[in-house]
Each structure stands twice: as structure tokens, then as C-alpha cells.
C-alpha positions as CSV (number, residue, x, y, z in Angstrom):
1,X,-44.1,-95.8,39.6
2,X,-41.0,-94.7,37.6
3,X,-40.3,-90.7,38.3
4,X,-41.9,-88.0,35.6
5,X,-40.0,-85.0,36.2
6,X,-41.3,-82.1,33.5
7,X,-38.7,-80.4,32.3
8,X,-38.3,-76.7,31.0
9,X,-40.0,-76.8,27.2
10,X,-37.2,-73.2,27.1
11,X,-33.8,-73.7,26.8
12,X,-31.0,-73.9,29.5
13,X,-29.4,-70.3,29.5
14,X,-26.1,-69.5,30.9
15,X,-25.5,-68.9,34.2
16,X,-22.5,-66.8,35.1
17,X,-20.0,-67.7,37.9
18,X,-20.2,-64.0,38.8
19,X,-20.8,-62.3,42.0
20,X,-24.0,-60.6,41.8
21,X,-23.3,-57.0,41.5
22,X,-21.1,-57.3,38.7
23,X,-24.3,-58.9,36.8
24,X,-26.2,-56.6,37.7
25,X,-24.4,-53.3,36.5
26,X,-21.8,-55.0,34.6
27,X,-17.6,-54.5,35.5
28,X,-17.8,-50.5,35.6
29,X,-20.8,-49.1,34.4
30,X,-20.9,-45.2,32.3
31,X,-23.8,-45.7,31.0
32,X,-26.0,-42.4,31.7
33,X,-28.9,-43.6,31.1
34,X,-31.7,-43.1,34.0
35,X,-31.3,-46.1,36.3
36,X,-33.7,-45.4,39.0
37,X,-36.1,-42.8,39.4
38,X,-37.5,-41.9,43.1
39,X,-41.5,-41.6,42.5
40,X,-42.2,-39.4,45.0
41,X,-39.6,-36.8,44.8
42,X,-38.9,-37.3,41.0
43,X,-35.0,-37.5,42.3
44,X,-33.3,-39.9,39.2
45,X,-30.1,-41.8,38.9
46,X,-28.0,-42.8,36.1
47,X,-26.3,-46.5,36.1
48,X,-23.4,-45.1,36.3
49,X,-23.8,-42.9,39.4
50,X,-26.0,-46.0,41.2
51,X,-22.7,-47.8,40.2
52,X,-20.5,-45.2,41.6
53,X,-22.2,-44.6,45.1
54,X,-22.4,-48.2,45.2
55,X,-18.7,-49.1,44.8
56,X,-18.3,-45.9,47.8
57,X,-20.3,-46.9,50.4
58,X,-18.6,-50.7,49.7
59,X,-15.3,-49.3,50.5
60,X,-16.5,-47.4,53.7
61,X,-18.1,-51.2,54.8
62,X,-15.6,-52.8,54.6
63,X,-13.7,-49.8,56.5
64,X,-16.1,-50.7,59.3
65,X,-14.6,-54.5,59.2
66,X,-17.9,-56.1,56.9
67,X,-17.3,-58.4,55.1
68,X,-17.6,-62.5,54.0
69,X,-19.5,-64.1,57.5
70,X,-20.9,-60.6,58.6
71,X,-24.7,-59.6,58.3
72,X,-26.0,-56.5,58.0
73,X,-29.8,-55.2,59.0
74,X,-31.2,-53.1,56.0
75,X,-35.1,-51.8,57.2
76,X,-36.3,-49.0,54.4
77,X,-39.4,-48.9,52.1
78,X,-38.5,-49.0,48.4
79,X,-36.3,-46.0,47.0
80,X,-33.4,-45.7,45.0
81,X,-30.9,-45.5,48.1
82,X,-32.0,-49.3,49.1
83,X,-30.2,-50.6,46.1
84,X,-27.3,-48.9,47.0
85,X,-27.3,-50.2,50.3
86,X,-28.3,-53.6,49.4
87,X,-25.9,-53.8,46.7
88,X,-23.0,-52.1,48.8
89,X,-23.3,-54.8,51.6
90,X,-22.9,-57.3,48.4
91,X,-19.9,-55.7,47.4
92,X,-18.6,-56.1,50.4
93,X,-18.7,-59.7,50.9
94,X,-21.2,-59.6,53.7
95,X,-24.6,-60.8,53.6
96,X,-27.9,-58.2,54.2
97,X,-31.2,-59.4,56.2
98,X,-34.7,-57.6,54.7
99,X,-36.6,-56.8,56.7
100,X,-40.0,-54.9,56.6
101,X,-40.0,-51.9,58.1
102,X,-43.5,-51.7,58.9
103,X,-42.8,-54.7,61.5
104,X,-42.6,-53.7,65.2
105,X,-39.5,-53.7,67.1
106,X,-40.3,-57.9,68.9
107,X,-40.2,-58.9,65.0
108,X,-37.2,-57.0,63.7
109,X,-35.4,-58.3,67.0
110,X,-36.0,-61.9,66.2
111,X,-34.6,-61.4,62.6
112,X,-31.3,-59.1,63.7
113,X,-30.6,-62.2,66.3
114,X,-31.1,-65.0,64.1
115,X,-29.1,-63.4,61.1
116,X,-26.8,-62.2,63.9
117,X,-26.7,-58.8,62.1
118,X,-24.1,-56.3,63.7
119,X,-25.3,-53.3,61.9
120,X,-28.6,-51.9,61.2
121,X,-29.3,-49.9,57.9
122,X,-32.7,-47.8,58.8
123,X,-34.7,-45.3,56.7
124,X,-35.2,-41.7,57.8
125,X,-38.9,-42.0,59.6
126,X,-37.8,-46.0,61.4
127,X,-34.6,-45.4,63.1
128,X,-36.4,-44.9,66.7
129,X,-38.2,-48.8,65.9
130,X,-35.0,-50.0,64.6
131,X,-32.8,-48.4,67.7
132,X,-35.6,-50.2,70.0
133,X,-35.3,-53.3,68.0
134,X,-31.5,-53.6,68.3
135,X,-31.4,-53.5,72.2
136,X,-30.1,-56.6,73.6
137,X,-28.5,-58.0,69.7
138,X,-25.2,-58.4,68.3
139,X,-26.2,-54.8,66.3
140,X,-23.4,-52.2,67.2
141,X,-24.7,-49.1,65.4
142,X,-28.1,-48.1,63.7
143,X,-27.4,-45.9,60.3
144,X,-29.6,-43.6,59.0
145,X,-30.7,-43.6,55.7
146,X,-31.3,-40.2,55.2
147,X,-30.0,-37.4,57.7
148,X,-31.3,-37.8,61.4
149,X,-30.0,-36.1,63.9
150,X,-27.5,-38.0,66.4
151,X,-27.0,-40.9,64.0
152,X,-24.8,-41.6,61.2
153,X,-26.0,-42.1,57.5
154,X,-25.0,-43.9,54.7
155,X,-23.3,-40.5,53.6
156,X,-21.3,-40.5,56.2
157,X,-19.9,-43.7,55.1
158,X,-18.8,-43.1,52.1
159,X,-14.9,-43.9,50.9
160,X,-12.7,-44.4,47.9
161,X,-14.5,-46.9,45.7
162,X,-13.1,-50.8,46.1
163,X,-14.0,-53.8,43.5
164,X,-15.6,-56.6,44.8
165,X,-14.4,-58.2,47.6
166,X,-13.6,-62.0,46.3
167,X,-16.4,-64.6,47.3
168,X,-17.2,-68.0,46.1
169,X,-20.1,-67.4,44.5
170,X,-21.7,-71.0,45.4
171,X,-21.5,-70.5,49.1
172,X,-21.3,-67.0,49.9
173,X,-25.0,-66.1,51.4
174,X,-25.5,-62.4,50.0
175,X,-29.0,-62.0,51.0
176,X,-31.5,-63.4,53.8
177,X,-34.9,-62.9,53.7
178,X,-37.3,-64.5,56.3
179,X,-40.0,-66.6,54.7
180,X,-41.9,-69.1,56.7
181,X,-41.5,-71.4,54.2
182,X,-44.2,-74.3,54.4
183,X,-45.5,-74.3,57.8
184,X,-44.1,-72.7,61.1
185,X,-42.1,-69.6,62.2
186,X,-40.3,-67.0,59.9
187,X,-36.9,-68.3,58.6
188,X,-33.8,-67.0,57.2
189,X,-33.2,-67.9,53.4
190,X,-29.9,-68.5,52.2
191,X,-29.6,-67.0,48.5
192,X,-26.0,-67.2,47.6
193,X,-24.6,-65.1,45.1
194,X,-25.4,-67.7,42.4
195,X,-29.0,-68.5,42.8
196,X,-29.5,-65.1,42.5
197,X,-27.7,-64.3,39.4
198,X,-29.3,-68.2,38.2
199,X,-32.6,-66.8,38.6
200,X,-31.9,-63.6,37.1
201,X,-30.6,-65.0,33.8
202,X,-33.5,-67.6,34.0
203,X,-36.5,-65.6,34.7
204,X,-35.0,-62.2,32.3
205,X,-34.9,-65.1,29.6
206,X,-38.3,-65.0,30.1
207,X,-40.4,-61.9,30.7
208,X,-38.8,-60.5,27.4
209,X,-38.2,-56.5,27.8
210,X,-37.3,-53.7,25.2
211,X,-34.7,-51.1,24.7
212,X,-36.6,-48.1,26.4
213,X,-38.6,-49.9,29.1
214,X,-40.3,-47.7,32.0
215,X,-41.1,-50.1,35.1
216,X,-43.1,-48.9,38.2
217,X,-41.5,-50.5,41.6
218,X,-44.3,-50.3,44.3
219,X,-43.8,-54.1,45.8
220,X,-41.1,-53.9,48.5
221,X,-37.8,-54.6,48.0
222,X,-37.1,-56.5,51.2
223,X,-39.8,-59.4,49.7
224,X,-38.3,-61.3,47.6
225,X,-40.4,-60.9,44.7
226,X,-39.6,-57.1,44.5
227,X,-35.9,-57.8,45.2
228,X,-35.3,-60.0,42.5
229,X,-38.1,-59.1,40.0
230,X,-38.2,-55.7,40.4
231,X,-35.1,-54.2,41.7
232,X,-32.4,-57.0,40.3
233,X,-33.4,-58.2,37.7
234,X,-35.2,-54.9,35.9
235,X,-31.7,-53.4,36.7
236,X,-30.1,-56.1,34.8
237,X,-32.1,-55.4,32.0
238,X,-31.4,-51.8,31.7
239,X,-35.2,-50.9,32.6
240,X,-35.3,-47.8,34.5
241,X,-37.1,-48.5,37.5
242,X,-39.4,-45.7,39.4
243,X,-39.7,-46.7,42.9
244,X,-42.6,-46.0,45.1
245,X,-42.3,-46.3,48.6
246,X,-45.8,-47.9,49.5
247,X,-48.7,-48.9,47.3
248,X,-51.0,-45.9,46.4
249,X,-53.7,-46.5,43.2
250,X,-54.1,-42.6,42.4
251,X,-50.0,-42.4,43.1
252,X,-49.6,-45.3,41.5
253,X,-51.6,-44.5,37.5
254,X,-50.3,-40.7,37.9
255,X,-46.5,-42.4,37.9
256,X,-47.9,-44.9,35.2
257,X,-49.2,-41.5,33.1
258,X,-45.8,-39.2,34.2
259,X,-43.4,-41.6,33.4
260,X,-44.7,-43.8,30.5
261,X,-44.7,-47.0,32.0
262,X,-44.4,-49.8,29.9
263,X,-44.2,-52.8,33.0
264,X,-46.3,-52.8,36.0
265,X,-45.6,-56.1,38.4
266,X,-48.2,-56.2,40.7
267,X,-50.3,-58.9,42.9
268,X,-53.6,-60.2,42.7
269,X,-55.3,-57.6,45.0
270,X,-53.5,-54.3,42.7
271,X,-55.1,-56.4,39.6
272,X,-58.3,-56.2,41.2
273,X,-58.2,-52.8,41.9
274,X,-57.0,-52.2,38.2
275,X,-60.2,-53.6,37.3
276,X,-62.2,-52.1,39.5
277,X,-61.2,-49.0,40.7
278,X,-63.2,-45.6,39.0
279,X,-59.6,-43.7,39.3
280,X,-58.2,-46.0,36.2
281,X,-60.4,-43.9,34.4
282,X,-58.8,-40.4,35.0
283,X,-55.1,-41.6,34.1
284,X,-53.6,-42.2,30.5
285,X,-52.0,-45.8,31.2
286,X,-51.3,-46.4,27.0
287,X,-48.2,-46.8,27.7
288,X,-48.6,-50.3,29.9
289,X,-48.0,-53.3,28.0
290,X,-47.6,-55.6,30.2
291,X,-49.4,-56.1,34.0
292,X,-47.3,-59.2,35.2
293,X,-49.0,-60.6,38.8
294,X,-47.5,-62.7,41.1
295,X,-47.1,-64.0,45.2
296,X,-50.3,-65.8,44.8
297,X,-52.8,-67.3,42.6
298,X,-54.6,-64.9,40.1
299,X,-58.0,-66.1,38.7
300,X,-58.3,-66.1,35.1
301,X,-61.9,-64.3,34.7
302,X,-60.2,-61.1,37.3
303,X,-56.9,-61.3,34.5
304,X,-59.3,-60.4,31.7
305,X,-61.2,-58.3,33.2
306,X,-58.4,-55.7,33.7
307,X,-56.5,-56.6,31.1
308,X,-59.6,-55.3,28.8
309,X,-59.8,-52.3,31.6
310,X,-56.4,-51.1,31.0
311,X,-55.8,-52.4,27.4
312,X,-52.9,-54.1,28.1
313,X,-52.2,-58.1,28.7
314,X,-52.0,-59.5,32.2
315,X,-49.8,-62.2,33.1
316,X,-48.6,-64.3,36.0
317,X,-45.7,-66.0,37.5
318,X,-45.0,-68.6,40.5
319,X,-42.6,-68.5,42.5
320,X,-41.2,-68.4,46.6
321,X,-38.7,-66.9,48.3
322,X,-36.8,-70.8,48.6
323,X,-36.3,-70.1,44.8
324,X,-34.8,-66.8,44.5
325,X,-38.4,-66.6,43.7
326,X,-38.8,-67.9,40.0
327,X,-39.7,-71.5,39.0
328,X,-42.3,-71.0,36.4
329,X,-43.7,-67.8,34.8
330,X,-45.4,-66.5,31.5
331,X,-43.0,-65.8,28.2
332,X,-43.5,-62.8,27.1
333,X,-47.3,-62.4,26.6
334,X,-47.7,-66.0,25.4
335,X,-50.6,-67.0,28.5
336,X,-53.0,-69.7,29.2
337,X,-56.2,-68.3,31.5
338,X,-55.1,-69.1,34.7
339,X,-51.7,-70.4,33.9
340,X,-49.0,-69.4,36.1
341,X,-46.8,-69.6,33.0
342,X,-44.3,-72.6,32.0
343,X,-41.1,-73.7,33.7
344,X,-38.1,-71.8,33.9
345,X,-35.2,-72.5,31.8
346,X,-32.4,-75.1,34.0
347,X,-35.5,-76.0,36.0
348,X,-36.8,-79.3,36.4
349,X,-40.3,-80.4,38.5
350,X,-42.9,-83.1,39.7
351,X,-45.7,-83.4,40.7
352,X,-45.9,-85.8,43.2
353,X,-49.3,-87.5,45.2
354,X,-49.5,-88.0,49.0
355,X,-48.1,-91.5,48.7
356,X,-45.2,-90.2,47.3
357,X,-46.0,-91.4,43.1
358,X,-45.1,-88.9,40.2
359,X,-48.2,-88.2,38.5
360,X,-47.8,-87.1,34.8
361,X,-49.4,-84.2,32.4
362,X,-52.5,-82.8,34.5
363,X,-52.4,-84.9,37.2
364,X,-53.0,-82.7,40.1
365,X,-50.0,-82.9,43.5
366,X,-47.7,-81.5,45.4
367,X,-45.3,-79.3,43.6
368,X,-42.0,-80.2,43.6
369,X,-38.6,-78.5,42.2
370,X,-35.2,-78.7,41.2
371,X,-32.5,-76.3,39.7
372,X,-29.7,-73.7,40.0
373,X,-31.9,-71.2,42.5
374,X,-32.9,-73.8,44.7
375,X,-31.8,-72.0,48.5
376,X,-28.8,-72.9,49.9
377,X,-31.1,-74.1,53.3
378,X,-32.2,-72.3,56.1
379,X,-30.1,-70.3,58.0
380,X,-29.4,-72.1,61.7
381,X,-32.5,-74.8,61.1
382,X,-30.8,-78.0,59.3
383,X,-33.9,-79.7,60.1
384,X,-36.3,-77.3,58.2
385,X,-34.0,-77.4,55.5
386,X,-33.8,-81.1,55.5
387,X,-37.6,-81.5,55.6
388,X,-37.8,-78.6,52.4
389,X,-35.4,-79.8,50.6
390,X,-35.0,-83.8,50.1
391,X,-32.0,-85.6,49.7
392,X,-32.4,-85.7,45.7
393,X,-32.2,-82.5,45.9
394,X,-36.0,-81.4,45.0
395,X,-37.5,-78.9,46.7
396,X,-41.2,-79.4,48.4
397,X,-43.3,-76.8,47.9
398,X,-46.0,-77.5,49.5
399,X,-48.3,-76.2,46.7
400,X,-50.6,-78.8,45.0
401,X,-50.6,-77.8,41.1
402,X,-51.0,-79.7,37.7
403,X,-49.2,-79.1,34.3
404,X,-50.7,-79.3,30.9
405,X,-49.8,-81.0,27.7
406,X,-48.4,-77.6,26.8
407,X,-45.9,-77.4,30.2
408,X,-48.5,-74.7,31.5
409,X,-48.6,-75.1,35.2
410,X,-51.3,-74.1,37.4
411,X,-51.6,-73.6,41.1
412,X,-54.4,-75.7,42.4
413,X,-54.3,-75.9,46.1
414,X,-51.8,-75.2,49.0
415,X,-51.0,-77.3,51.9
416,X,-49.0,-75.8,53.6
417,X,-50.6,-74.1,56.4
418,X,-49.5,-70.1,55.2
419,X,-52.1,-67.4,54.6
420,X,-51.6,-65.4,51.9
421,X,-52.8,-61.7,52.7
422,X,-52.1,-59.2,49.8
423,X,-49.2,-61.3,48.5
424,X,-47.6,-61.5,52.0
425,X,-47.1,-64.4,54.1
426,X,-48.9,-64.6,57.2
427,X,-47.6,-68.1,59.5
428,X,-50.4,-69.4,61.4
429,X,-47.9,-70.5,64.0
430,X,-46.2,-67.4,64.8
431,X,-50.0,-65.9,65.5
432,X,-51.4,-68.9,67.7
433,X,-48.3,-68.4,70.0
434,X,-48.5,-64.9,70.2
435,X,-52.6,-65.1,71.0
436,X,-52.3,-68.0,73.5
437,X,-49.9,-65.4,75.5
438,X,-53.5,-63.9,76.4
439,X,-54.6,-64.4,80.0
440,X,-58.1,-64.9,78.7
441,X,-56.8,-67.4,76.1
442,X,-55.9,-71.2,76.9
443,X,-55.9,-72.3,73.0
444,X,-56.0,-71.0,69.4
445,X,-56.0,-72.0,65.8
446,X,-55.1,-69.7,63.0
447,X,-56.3,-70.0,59.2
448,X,-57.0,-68.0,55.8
449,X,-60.3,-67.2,55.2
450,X,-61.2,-66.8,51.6
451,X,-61.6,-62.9,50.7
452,X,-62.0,-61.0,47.2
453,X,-59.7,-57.7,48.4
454,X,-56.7,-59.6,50.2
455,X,-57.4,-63.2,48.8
456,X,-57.0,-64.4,52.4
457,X,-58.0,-63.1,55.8
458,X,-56.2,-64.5,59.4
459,X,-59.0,-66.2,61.2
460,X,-58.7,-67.2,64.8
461,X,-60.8,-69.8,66.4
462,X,-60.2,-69.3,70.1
463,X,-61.4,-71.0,73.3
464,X,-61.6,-69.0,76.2
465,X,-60.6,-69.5,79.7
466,X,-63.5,-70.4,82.1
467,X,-64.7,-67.1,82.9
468,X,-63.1,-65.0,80.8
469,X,-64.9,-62.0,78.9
470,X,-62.3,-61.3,75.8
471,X,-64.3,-59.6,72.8
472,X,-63.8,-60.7,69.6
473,X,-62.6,-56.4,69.7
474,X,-60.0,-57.5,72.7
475,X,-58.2,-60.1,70.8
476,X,-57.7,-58.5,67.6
477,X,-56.4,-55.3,69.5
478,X,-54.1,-57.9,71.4
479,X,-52.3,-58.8,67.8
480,X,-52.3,-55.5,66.4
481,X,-49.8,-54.3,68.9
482,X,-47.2,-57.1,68.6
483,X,-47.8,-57.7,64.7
484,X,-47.0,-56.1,61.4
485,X,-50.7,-54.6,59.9
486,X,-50.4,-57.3,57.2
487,X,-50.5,-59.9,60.0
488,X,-53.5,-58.4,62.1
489,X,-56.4,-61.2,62.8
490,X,-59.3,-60.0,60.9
491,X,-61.7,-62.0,62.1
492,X,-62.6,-63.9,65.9
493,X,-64.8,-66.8,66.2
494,X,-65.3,-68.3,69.8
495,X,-65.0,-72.8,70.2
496,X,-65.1,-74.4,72.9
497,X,-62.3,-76.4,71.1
498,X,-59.7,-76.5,69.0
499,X,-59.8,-80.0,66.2
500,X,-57.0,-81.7,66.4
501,X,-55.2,-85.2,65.5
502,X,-53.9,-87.9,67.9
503,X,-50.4,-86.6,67.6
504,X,-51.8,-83.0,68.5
505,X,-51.6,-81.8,65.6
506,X,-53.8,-78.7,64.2
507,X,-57.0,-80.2,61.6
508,X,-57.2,-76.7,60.2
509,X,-59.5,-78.5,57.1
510,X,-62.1,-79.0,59.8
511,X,-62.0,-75.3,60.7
512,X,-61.7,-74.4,57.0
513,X,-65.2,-76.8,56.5
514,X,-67.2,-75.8,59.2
């Protein structure tokens, strides 16, 4: 069967070959206008003073020898002071690994050795998990964000203000998040400076903002998503952006109601409590007009139901961190129920059946994509890049998904093997090889279990040792020390044995079915 690829029905924009700090704030900002605006404190910056401090802390990087093929660690919930590191590190020429700082110290180890990070940026309240997490890696120094005694902070740092430290903008990795991509253990993305900036001009092309826009940042900065969507590209935009540094509702519509915000990105389980939630109720939230969700699928009859709760429309995107994150997402307010919007402009996709066939308009297969923010591959793991990323050039997704006569593309199915709990990814391997470490435990499978809050729950099927007396209770507390909350097995279920295929391989459908 001939190929079908669906293009963009938008039109290709220009992509800059500019570093991506310079299209973010421009050459030298002095615009006063309120940039960022710290929720919790009420503490607000001007572009040009983000611009400033940025273009400071740059110098004193580089002062302590960062630059193109160094990584930095950067651990913080969202505030205006991450951008400045973030942004600082880009300046630089270096590259910065996000990392949650809710993880314990095993997981942030893992990522400082893989990205070989050599300094770690921690905020004021994780400097004592980041200092633990650094034993035994290339990291050289842990700096405060904020003051803490005995430790440098990013104040400290400060120097006279250099321009951008020349990088070619194609190669130079300027961010690594981990995603687990498809199937298997966390791995770090390589964004370079120009998927980043290609993604930003695509996807700001796209969600349409106003002179005067007010956007509330609660989704974390170090996910990809709230990196791009949020920070970068609202930034971009000239949206002043109030940060929150972890999701409260109450917080949440009081910031909403102080602030007049106009843009409220969100995932599915913040819609539902939207629509839900009594509180909604003792807030003004007029001033929302838009409520755009993405990191997983959001049902149509839960979109309409708080869009007529808050009075505002509710949209949705797709995207993964592979693709800087955005392939396809709704213009403006122009949505289909359940449509996770139309494809981005300079993007090109298939949908392609198990045998390998393109299928054309709503035939239902695995997404596939190709353009500008396609990753530059995973960092040390050629072969997971190879088996993402084919030799055409498309990129597997793994999600199964159809598009409409109109270009509308909906998410369908997955198969890859990730849970998606509250928008974050949860790798069934990483949790099967931490559970099977259990004395009591001599095999495990991991899957999502369908729920209306998180939209999906870990589930471990596990088969006990001969003898053994491990509660349902013992296991989960097991996980819960090792693991980020998000991560936590929620639910236990004892087999005497795991399904699996000839080659060994997990059948997770017959879990999932029985």
C-alpha cells in the first residue's frame, strides 16, 4: 500500500536558526512589563529584569567552566527563579537535566549519572535529597536556590552579564528531560536548541493569545509540557505567567480570581476537578477563556461539563516529550468533542497498522510523526533511539489514534506499555525491577488500571515466594520508599503467575482482561 502521510491543514511557519533564549526574550529585552509573577509570595518580574538576572548568572556559569558538552542538574518546583536557571544554563552553552524534585535521592542519582551532570541546581527545602543524590556522581557542587546555610546560591553566582555563548543550534542539546518513552526505563531526551524554538513557533501559531494575557503555571516546569507550554512558550508570547509551585484547587481559583487569568493549562484530572469540585463555586473565574488540557486523553462528555462549569471553552492538545512536546493541538477554540486538535504546522503523520500499511482518514493505528521537533535521540541509548525513531525519519509513537476528514486527530488506544497517572509517566519496567528486589517476591507485572481521579492507577500482579507472607500493605510500602508518590503501586493482586509469551515477554492484555 502506497504511504498516506496527513499533512498539517495550517501553514508551515518560520523557524528561526536562533538559540533559544534569544527567542524567548528577544536580543535585549526593556520591556517592563510583568513577566513572571511568584503565586505564593506575589513576588513579580519584569522581562527585562528576568532578562537581566538571566544574562548574570550566564556569565558566572560560564566563570565556573559550563559550557557546550557540560550538563547541569536543575531540581526545584515551579517559580520564577527556575527560568532563570534554566535559561542561564542555556546561555551558557551547556545543557540542563529536569528533574523532579519530589523523586528520592536512587532516582535523581540515576539521572545526574546518565546526563553526567557536574553541578546540581537545588531549591531551598531539597538540597539535603539533592546532596544525598549526588554522592558517588560526576556532580562537584550542589547550589542552593534560595539561601541555605553552608551552600552556595544562584546569588552567589552572579557576574557581569555575557551574550550567548555561540552554539549550532542543530546539535547543541540545551535540555534533557527523562521520559520513558514507549516501553522501558527513564531516558534522557535530547532537545536541541532548534526543536525547541521549532515547536515554539509551531505550537504559539496555534493556541492564539492576546495582548494582555494572565496565564496560571501550576504543571511543573521540569515535565516537558510545562517547560515548553507553559514556561517557554507563554514567555515567548509576552503572557505573564504566575507560577505555582504545586497543584492546590482553592490556591489554584484564588490565583485565577487575584490575578485575572485568562489561560489555565491543565490535565485531565485538574478538568475533572474543575467540574466537580464545590470550591469552583466560591471563586470569580470570568476572566478564564480558555482551559487547554493535555498529557493524556480527555473525554469529551468531562470537556463539556467544565467548560459549562466555568464558562469558558476547554481544549486539548497531544503531544510527548520526544516532540518538544507538540504534534497536534486545538486552534484557538476551534474543537471537535474529543479531538486532540489538528496537526502542527511543518508536521507531517501516519497512521500506520501492525503490518506496517498506512491507513487513510479514520482508519485507526499507530501514530506516527515527522518534523522539525522530532528529538535529536536518546541520550547514550542509540538503540532506543533507533527503535523510536525509523530510518525515514518518522517517529513511532506508540499511540494508536485516527484522523478525520477534517485533520482532527484523536487518541484511540496506547500500546506502549506506560501508565499515565495524573499526566505523569509511570514505566511498568522500572517498578517490576524495583518489586522483584523483594525477598518475598520471585516475579511481577506492572499495568494501568483504569481510574476516574488519576485516569490510571499502577497495578502489580505478584507471585510470591513459597512461604512467604507479603501483604498486599507490605508491597506497596516497599515502592513507596524507593519511588516518587506519582509512581507508588496503588493496588496488589496475588497470581500464582505472571502471562507471558514464548520469547518471555510480558502479556499485560491478559492482565488488563482478567
Amino acid at each position: 500500500m502506497t504511504d498516506h502521510v496527513f499533512h498539517s491543514p495550517l501553514p508551515d511557519v518560520e523557524i528561526p536558526e536562533t538559540p533559544l533564549t534569544e527567542f524567548v526574550f528577544g536580543d535585549s529585552p526593556s520591556d517592563k512589563r510583568i513577566a513572571m509573577i511568584d503565586g505564593p509570595t506575589g513576588v513579580q518580574w519584569t522581562f527585562k529584569e528576568l532578562s537581566d538576572t538571566i544574562h548574570r548568572l550566564a556569565g558566572g556559569l560560564v566563570g565556573l567552566g559550563l559550557g557546550p558538552g557540560t550538563s547541569v542538574g536543575l531540581m526545584a518546583p515551579n517559580m520564577p527563579e527556575y527560568t532563570i536557571v534554566f535559561h542561564a544554563v542555556a546561555v551558557a552553552g551547556a545543557s540542563v537535566t529536569t528533574i523532579n524534585p519530589t523523586y528520592g535521592a536512587e532516582e535523581v542519582r540515576f539521572q545526574l549519572q546518565d546526563a553526567r551532570a557536574t553541578i546540581l541546581f537545588a531549591a531551598r527545602g531539597f538540597v539535603d535529597t539533592a546532596v544525598e543524590a549526588a554522592e558517588g556522581t560526576s556532580v562537584a557542587e550542589v547550589i542552593s536556590i534560595g539561601s541555605v546555610p553552608g551552600y552556595r546560591s544562584i546569588d552567589d553566582l552572579m557576574a557581569d552579564p555575557i551574550e550567548q555563548v555561540p552554539v549550532d543550534v542543530h546539535d547543541q542539546v540545551v535540555v534533557l528531560p527523562y521520559s520513558s518513552g514507549t516501553t522501558g526505563f527513564p531516558k534522557g531526551v535530547m532537545l536541541t536548541h532548534y526543536n525547541l524554538v521549532a515547536n515554539l513557533a509551531q505550537s504559539n501559531a496555534m493556541l492564539e493569545y492576546h495582548s494582555g494575557e494572565v496565564a496560571l503555571a501550576v504543571l511543573p516546569f521540569f515535565h516537558i509540557y510545562g517547560m515548553q507550554v507553559l514556561m517557554n512558550g507563554l514567555l515567548a508570547e509576552g503572557v505573564t505567567v504566575v507560577t505555582m509551585p504545586r497543584f492546590d484547587m482553592e490556591q489554584a481559583l484564588a490565583l485565577i480570581q487575584e490575578h485575572g487569568v485568562t489561560q489555565f493549562y491543565a490535565v485531565p484530572p485538574i478538568v475533572l476537578g474543575l467540574a466537580k469540585s464545590p470550591l469552583v463555586d466560591q471563586f470569580d473565574v470570568s476572566s478564564l477563556r480558555k482551559i487547554f488540557s493535555g498529557a493524556a486523553p480527555l473525554g469529551a462528555d468531562l470537556a463539556a461539563e467544565a467548560a459549562t462549569r466555568v464558562g469558558c471553552v476547554v481544549v486539548q492538545g497531544y503531544g510527548m516529550t520526544e516532540l518538544s512536546p507538540i504534534s497536534h493541538a486545538t486552534v484557538g477554540a476551534n474543537s471537535k468533542p474529543g479531538s486532540n486538535g489538528v496537526t502542527a504546522p511543518n508536521t507531517s503523520c501516519r497512521i500506520v497498522d501492525p503490518e506496517g500499511n498506512d491507513l487513510g482518514v479514520d482508519g485507526e493505528g499507530e501514530l506516527w510523526i515527522k518534523g522539525p521537533q522530532v528529538m535529536k535521540g536518546y541520550l547514550n541509548n542509540p538503540e532506543a533511539t533507533a527503535t523510536t525513531i525509523d530510518a525515514g525519519g518518522w517517529l513511532h509513537t506508540g499511540d494508536v489514534a485516527r484522523i478525520d476528514a477534517d485533520g482532527h486527530m484523536y487518541i484511540v488506544d496506547r500500546v506502549k506499555e506506560l501508565i499515565k497517572y495524573k499526566g505523569f509517566q509511570v514505566p511498568p519496567a522500572e517498578l517490576e525491577a524495583l518489586i522483584v528486589t523483594h525477598p518475598d517476591v520471585v516475579d511481577v507485572a506492572v499495568i494501568g488500571v483504569p481510574d476516574v481521579e488519576a485516569g490510571e492507577i499502577p497495578k502489580a500482579f505478584v507471585v510470591r515466594r513459597p512461604g512467604a507472607s507479603a501483604s498486599a500493605d507490605d508491597i506497596m510500602a516497599f515502592v513507596a520508599e524507593h519511588v516518587a508518590s506519582y509512581k507508588r503501586i496503588r493496588m496488589v493482586e496475588f497470581v500464582d503467575a505472571i502471562p507471558k509469551s514464548a520469547s518471555g515477554k510480558i502479556l499485560r492484555r491478559e492482565l488488563r482482561s482478567a
